[in-house]
N, C-alpha and C positions, 0 to 999 in steps of 0.2 A: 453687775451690768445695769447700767439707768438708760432708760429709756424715752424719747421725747416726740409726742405728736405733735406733730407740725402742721395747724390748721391751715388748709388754704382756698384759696377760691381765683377768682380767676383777675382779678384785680392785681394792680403794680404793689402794693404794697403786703403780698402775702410771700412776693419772690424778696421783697427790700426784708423781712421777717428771718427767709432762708441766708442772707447777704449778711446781717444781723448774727446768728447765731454760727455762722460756719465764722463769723471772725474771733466769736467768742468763746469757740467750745473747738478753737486749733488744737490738735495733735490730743484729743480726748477719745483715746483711743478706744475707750469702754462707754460709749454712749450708741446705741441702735437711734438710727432718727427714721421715723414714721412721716410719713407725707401725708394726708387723711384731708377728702375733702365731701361735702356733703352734698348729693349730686337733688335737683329736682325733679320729683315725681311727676311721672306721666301715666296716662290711663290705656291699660290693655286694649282696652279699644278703639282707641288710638293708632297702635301699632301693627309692623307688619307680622304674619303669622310666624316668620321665620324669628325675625328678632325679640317674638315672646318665646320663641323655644331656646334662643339663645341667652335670654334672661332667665328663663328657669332652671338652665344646665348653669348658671354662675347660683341661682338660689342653693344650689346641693354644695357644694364649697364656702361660701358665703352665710350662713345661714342667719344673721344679722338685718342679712338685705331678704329674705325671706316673703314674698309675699307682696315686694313693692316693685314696679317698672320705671324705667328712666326712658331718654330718649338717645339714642345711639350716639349723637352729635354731640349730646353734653359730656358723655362718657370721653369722647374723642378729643374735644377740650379741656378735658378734667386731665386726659393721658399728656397732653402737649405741654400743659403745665408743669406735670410732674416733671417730664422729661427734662425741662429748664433748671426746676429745681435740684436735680439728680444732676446735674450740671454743675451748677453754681455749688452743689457739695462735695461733689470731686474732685474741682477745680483746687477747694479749701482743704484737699488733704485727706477729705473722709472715705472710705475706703469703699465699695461698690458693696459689697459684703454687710455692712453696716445699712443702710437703707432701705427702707420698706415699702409699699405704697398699701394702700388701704381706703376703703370708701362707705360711705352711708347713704341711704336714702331718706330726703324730710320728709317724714310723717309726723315729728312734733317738732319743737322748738328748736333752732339749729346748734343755740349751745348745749340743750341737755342732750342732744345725740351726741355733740363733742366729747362733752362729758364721761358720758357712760359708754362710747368706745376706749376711751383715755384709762379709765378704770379697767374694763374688759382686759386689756392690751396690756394692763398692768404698766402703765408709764407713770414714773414720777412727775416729768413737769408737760406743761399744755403749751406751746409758744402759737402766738398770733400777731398779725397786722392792724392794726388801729387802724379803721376805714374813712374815719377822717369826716364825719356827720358834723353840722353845723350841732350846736347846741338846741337849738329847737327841731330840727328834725330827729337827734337823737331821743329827746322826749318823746316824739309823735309816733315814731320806729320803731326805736331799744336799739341797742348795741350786743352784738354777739359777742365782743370783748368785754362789756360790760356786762353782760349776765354770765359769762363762762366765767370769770372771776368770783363773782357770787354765787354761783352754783357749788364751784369746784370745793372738793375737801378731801383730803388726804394728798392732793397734786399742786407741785405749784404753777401759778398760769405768766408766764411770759407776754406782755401785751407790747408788740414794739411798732414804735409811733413812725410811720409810714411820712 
């Protein structure tokens, strides 16, 4: 059984990635595909009392996200995302059963969370969306396609150009 993190975020080109690999992995029946996107942290303090209780009942499940807060709304567009994508792999044939969803929160660098979920989850290959940085802003930046390629080892990374 091989297994594929599907890095996403909420950009057109992380659904063109999903669009991408359901054309190229038709009727592969032994492939699990992981949805996984990396949600940004917010401050307990922040938040309402209810939806830190609500964050800490997914810490006991989760325990990954352990210790870190998001904000309900990004979670909610991180789900509407998925739902697209869980779409567009259906659509292609892949089976409901097959599909996962899964999530991180940044507290370092968004490709080494990539990473060592990928690892974690025991997936061979990492596919992502090329975000499409001018060349000088990718210098000023970095590229999460770019460093999850260099980071990555023992996985291969899928980078598809958006």
């Amino acid at each position: 059984m091989e297994r594929v993190l599907i890095a996403m975020d909420d950009r057109p080109g992380s659904l063109k990635a999903v669009q991408y690999l359901t054309r190229m992995l038709k009727g592969a029946d032994h492939v699990d595909f992981i949805l996984f996107h990396v949600l940004p942290p917010a401050s307990p303090n922040l938040l309402p009392k209810d939806v830190i209780r609500w964050i800490e009942a997914i810490h006991e499940t989760h325990p990954h996200v352990s210790g870190y807060f998001w904000n309900p709304e990004d979670e909610d567009k991180m789900r509407r995302t998925f739902a697209i994508a869980r779409d567009i792999l259906k659509e292609g044939g892949v089976s409901e059963s097959r599909i996962h969803e899964d999530f991180g929160v940044e507290g370092q660098e968004i490709a080494h969370i990539i990473v060592e979920r990928a690892k974690a989850l025991r997936c061979s290959t990492v596919v992502l969306g090329r975000r499409g940085l001018s060349r000088v802003k990718e210098f000023f930046l970095g590229s999460v396609s770019k460093s999850v390629a260099g980071m990555a080892r023992g996985v291969t990374v899928w980078i598809v150009d958006a």
